[in-house]
N, C-alpha and C positions, 0 to 999 in steps of 0.2 A: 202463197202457193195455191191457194184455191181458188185466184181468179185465173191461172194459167190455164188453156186449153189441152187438153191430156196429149193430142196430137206434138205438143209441144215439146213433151217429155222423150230423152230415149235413155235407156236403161243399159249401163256397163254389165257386162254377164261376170260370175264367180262362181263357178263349181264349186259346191261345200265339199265337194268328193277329195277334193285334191290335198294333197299334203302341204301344208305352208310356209312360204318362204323362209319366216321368221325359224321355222324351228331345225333348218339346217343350217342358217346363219350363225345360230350358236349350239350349236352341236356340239361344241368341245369346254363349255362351260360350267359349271360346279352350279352356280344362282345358288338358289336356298338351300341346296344340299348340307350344309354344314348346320347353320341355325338350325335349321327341322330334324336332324337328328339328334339333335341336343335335346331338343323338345319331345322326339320319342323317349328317349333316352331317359327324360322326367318325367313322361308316363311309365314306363318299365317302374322305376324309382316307387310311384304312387302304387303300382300293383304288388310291390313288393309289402309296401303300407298296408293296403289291402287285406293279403294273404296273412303278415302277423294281425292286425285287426283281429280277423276270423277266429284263427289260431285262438284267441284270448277269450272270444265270443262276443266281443264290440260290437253296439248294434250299427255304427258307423260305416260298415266294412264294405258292404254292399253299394254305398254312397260311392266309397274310395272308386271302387274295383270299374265302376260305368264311369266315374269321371278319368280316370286314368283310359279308357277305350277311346273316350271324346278326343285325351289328349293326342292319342297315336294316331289317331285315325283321320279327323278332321282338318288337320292344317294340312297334312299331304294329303288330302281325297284335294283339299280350295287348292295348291298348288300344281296338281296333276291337271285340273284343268284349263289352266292356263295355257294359251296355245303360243306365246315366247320360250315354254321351258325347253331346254334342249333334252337331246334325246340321254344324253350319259346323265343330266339329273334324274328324268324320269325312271332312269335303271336303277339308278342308285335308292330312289323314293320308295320302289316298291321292293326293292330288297330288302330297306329300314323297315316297311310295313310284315314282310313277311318274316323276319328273323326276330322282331318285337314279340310276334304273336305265337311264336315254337316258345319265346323264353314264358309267354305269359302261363303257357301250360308246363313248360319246364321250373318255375319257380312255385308253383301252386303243390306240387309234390317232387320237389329237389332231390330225396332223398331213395329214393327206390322205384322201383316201378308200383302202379296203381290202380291200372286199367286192365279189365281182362283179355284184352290183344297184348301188353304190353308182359303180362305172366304167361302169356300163352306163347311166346316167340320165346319166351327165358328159357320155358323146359325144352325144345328144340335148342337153345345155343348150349345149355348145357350140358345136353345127351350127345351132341357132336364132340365137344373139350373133352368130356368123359372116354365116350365109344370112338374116338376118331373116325365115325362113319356117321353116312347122312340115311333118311328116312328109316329113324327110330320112332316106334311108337308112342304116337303125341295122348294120351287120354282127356286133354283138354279139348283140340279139336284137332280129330285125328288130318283134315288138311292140311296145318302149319306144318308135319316132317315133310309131305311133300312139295312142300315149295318154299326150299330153303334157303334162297336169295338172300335176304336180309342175315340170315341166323350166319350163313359162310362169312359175311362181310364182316359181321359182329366180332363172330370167333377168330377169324384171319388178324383183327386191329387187336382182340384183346391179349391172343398171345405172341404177337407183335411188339405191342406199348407195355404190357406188365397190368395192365388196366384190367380192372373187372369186368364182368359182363354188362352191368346197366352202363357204367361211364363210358363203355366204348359204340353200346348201344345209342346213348343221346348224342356220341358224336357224330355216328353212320347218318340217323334221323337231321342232326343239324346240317350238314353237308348238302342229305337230301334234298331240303327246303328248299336251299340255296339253287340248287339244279334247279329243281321245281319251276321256279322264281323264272328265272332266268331264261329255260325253256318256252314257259308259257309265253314271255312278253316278248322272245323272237318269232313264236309261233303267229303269234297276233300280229306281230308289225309285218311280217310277211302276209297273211293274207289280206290285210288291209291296206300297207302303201303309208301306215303311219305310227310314228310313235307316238302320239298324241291314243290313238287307239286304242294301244299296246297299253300303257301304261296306264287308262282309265279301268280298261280288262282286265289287268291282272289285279290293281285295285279289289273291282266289284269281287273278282276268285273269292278273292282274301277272305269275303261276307258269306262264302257255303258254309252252312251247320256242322261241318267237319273239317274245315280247316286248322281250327285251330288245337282242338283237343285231340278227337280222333285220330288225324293225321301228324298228331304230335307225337303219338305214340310211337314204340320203339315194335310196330308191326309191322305184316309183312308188306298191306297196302303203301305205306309211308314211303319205302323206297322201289316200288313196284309204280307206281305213278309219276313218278319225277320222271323213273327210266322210259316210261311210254311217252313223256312228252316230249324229251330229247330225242323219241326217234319220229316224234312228227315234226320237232322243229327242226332234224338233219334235213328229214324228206324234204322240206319245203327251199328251206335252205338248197341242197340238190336240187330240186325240181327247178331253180332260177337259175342255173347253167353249171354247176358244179359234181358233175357226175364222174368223176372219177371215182379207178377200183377200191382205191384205201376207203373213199369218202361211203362208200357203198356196205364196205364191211365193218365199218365205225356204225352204222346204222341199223346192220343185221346184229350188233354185239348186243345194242340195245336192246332190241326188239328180244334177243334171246336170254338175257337178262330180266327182262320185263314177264319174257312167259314160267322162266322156275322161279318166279318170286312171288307171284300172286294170278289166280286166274279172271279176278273181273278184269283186274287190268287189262291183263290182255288180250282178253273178249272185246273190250271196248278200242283197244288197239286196233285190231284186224277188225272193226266191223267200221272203224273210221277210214283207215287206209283202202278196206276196198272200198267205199262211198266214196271217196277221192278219186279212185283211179275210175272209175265206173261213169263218174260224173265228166271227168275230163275228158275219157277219149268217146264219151256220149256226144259231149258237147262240142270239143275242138277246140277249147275259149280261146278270147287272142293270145292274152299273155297268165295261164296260168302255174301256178307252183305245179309239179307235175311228180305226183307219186309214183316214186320208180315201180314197176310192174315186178321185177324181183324182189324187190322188197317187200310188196304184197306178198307176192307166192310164199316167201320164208315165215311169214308171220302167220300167214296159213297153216303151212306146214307143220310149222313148229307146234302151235298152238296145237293143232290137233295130233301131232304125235304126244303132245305132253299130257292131254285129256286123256287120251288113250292110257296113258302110264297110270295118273292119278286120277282116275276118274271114279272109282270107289270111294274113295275118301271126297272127291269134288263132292260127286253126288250126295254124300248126307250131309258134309254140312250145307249145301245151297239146294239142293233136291228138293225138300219141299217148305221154303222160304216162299218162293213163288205162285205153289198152288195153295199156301193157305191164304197170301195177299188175297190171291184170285178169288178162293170161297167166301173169304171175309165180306169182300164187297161186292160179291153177287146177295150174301146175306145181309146188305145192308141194305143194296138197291130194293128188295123183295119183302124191306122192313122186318125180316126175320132176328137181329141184334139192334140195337140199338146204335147208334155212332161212340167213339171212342171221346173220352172228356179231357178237351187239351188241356196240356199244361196245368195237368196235375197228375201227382204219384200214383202209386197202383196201392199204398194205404192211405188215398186219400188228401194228402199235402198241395196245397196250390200255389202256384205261382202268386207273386203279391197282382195285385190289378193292373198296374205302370206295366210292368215289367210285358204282361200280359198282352196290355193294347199296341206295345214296340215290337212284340214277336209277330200280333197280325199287321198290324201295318209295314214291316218289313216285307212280310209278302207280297200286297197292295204294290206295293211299291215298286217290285218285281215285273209283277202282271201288268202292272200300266203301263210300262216304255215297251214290255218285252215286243209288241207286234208291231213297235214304231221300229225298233232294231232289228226285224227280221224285215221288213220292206228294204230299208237300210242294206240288208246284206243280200237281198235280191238284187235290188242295185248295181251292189257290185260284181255281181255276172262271176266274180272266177271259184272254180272248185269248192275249192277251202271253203269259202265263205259262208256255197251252198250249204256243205257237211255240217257246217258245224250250228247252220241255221236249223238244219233235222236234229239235230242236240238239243236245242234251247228250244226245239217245240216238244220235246218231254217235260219240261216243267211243269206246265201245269196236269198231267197226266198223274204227276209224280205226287201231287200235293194232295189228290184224291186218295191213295195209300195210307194216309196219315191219319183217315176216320174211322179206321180201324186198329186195334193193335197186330194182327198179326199184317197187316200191311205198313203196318210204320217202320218195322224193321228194312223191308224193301225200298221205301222210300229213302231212310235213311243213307241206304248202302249208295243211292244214286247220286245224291246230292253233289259228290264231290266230282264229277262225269258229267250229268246235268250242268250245272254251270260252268264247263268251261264252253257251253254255246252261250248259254244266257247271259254270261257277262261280256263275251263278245260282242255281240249283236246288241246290247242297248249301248255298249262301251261306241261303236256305232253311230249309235244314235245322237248320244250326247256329245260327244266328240265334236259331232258334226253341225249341231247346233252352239258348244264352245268357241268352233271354233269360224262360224261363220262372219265372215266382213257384211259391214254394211252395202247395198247397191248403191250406187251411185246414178244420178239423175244430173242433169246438164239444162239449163235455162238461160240461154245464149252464152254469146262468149264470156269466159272469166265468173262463169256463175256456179258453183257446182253446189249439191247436197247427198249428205249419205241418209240416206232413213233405211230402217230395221235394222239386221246384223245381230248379234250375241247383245242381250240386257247385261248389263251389268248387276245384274242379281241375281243371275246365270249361274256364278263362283258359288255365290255365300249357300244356293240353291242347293248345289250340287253337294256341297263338301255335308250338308243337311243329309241330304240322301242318302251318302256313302255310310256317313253314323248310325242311322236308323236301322242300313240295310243290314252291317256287320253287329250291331249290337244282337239285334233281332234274330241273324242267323246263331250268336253265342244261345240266345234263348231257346229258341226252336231247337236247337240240339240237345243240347245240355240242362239240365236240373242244376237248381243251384246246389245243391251237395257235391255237384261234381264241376266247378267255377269255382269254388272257392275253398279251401278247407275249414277244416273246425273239427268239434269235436266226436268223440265215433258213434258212429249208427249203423244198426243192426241192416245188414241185405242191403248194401247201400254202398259198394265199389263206386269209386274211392274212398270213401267216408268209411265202411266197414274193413280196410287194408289197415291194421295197425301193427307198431312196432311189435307187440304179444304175438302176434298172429303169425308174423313174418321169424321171428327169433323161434316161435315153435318149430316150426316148418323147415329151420334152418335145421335144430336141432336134428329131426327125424333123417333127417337124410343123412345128417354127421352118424346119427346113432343105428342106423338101419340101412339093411341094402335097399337097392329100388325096385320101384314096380310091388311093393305092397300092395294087396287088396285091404282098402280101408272103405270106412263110409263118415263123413261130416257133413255139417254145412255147407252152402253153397259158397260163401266166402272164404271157410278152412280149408274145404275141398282142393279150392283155387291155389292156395299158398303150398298147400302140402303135393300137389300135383308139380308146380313150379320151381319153389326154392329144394322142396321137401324130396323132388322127382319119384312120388307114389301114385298108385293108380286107383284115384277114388273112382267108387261107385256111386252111382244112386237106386238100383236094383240088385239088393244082394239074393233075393228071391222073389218071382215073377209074382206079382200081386202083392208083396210088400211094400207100402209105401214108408219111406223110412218119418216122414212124418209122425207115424204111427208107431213107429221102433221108439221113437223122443218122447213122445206121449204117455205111451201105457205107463203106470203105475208101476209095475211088475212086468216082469219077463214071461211073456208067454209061449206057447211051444212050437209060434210060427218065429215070433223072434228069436226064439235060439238055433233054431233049423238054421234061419237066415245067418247068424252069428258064424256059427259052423264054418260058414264060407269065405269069412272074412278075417282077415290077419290082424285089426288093429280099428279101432272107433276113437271120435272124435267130440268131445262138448263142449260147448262155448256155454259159461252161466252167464256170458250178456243178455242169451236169445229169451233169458226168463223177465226179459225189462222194458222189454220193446217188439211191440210188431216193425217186422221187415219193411224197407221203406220199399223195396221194388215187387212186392207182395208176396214170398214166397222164402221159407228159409232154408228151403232145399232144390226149389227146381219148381218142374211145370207140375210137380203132384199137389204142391199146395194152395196154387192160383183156383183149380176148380173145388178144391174146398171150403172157400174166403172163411180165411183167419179174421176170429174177432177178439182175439184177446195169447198174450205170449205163451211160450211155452211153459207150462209147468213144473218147476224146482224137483218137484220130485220126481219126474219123470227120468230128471240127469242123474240124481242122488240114488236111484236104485242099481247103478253099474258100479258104484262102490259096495254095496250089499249081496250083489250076487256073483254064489260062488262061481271060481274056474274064469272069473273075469279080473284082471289084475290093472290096476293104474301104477303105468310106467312114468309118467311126467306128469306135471302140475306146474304152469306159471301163474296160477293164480285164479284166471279165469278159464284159461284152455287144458282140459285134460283128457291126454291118450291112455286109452286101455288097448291093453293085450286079450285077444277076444276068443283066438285057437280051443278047443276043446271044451267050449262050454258046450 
């Protein structure tokens, strides 16, 4: 070939743009679908190994718990990119990936809820079963009574089925998923022209730092996002010629579904839909998805009549989430704080070093295709592709939040919004590089050669990638205390949720009306707000920090004042064994104190000695007093 003259050469042309023959040709076929879910199905199996592991305190558990990830994740990331697979595997593949990774958080705490969204929806479903009425007073975070999408669906199945609140809650969440799922990879295959896309996309989803726990919860986000994706996959679906009235009011159900159940959602709803439609009739493209223009207006609409209702309650809990991000890292830019120390605890605990170098190379790994995937989606010129390109250029905006703490919360809450651009647009990319044919060249008659086209080291490349990304987004989210179980620690949800804790809380609420004024723990607090439906405080008098109510030796005359106002106290003798692992055993009073050592035995043993203060229960380590008239 290199004595041929170049003029000699002519080049067959292949659009890597185009969707491939091969993968309509078997469009109607199973392939690997059956074997590889068997093989997920052995990972489930291994995380189950895992999780008792922990439980017993094996130091092996941890080994289990990433080799079982390898096993889910990596043989479907090498078969997703395969450009033979049809498109009903591909569905199938990423449905096995995402209903694996709801069980892998559903099996790690089988037994009740664990997470403070997942207690925080309980006392909203319970106050509905109770009060047959909606926006009752939530003291956990007074937002979840107003937006109680998830809790109506909860309470509608559980006195439907007979079923409890939690069991009917993991089944609303499991349902969800599946939408979730399903949404996403139509939403993908329509802006792209491919299931190959689609399926690598919803893949990468699967790798945000909340997908799998966060969004496993039985919260209000969990089925507030699934419903905002269904109504961009209707639009899109619609916008390619299906504008019919039904088809139209199936889309507004959504959309208003999506706005009483959570408000990022549907912020991120309406600020995508009008970029849609904004982009479209800007541009005119030839053949784009075309976001109905009422369907915008309703989602407007809605959206802002519904802030309008709860906008009180929006505003504290999200009000100033944002400007402390904002001061954080104007005081980091100004060198006034220091930066935030990843991946490790607020007392201190670090990640092991592995673990560590998987969490930033998952990033890396992120940022390196992301701007080859956003060419990519330039490329494709129509709407969608644009919007969702303005998405995945929040990533890295987003990961600059994370060297602060009060910006890592913000960060956090994007992660799960942020990439459904990000994993488009590199899905995109590799896609396209998957699934490119070689050119073909021509050296007279009967002569041909292909050079370049997809390496075959492309698959084993990728299915590499997809592991590191999804392992590394478990890391960056999650603490291991909250991946795995074991045994209990203090300020440390899930780890600090135990049976004691949970059977007290049941008690109080059997044994007491609701809406007590109490004061505990931040952990007790959680349970006895929830199962317990009381209304803890953490200020029972302005300038007391209850820190200091735990402390003192004796009862002093600012602590009895404070008593005065409160119907019922709460102590945990674990809090005397261990500093808190998330660094506070009450709240943000004891972060600017830093705790160097646990609370003091006798600080808890002086509420048995003082008069006018009575201990109503005792499980052992948890005990309630009655606190009235001291």
């Amino acid at each position: 070939m290199a004595t041929l003259a170049p003029e000699v050469l002519r080049r067959a042309s292949w659009p890597a743009e185009r969707a491939q023959p091969v993968e309509q040709a078997t469009d109607r076929t199973w392939g690997l679908l059956p074997p590889l879910s068997l093989v997920a199905a052995g990972g489930v199996l291994l995380l189950a190994f895992a999780d008792n592991a922990a439980r017993r305190g094996e130091p092996h558990a941890a080994a289990l718990y990433w080799l079982a990830i390898v096993v889910i994740v990596v043989p479907i990331a090498a078969r997703l990119s395969r450009p033979e697979c049809s498109r009903g595997e591909r569905l199938g593949l990423v449905l096995v990936v995402g209903i694996a990774a709801y069980l892998l958080k559903l099996m790690t705490w089988p037994l009740g809820f664990a997470f403070h969204d997942d207690l925080g929806q309980l006392r909203t479903t319970l106050d509905i079963g109770s009060t047959h009425h909606l926006f009752s007073r939530n003291p956990i975070v007074g937002a979840y009574a107003y937006y109680p999408g998830l809790e109506e669906v909860t309470n509608a199945l559980s006195s439907i089925s007979g079923l409890g609140p939690t069991a009917a809650g993991f089944i609303v969440v499991g349902v969800a998923r599946v939408i979730l799922v399903l949404a996403l990879f139509r939403l993908f295959e329509a802006a792209s022209g491919s299931a190959h896309v689609a399926g690598i996309a919803v893949l990468l989803y699967a790798a945000n730092p909340n997908f799998v726990y966060f969004d496993g919860q039985v919260a209000y986000e969990s089925l507030a996002l699934p419903l905002a994706a269904a109504a961009l996959c209707a639009a899109a679906v619609c916008g390619l010629g299906r504008q019919s009235a039904p088809f139209l009011l199936v889309i507004c159900l959504l959309v208003g579904g999506t706005v009483v159940s959570h408000h990022m959602s549907a912020y991120f709803l309406v600020a995508v839909l009008a970029a849609w439609l904004a982009l479209d009739r800007w541009k005119r493209f030839a053949a784009p998805p075309r976001a109905s223009l009422s369907v915008t207006a309703v989602a407007v609409l809605a959206t802002g009549a519904w802030l309008f209702f709860a906008g009180p309650a929006t505003e504290q809990e999200l009000g100033s989430i944002p400007r402390s991000a904002a001061v954080s890292i104007w005081d980091l830019a100004l060198g006034k704080s220091p930066p935030r120390q990843l991946f490790h605890a607020a007392n201190g605990t670090a990640e092991p070093l592995l673990t560590q170098w998987i969490g930033y190379a998952s990033v890396l790994l992120v940022l390196v295709l992301l701007p080859f995937g956003i060419l990519r989606a330039v490329r494709r010129g129509n709407a969608i592709s644009l919007v969702l390109l303005g998405v995945a250029a929040l990533y890295p905006p987003s990961l600059v939040l994370r060297l602060t703490s009060a910006g890592t919360e913000t960060s956090s809450r994007a992660a799960e919004y942020v990439f459904v651009g990000a994993a488009y647009v590199i899905a995109l990319f590799v896609a396209g590089r998957l699934s490119a044919r070689p050119a073909v060249y021509r050296f007279g008659p009967g002569r041909a050669y292909r050079i370049g086209g997809a390496s075959k080291l492309l698959t084993p490349l990728f299915a590499l990638y997809a592991g590191v990304v999804f392992a590394g987004g478990l890391i960056i989210g999650w603490s291991p205390s909250a991946r795995l179980p074991g045994p209990f620690e203090v300020g440390s949800p899930p780890r600090s949720i135990s049976f004691e804790g949970v059977e007290t809380a049941k008690w109080v609420g059997s044994a007491f009306s609701a809406n007590h004024i109490l004061v505990a723990d931040s952990t007790n607090a959680l349970l006895l707000a929830s199962y317990g439906r009381q209304a803890p405080t953490s200020h029972p008098v302005t300038g007391l920090a209850l820190l200091r109510l735990y402390e003192d030796p004796a009862l002093t005359q600012v602590d009895r004042q404070a008593l005065g106002d409160v119907d019922y106290l709460v102590t945990d003798r674990r809090l005397t064994r261990a500093l808190p692992l998330n660094g506070g055993y009450f709240g943000a009073d004891d972060y600017t104190v830093g705790l160097t050592h646990p609370l003091p035995a006798a600080g808890l043993r002086k509420f048995d000695e003082t008069p006018g203060v009575a201990r109503v229960y005792d499980s052992g380590n948890i005990a309630v007093y009655a606190t009235r008239g001291t």
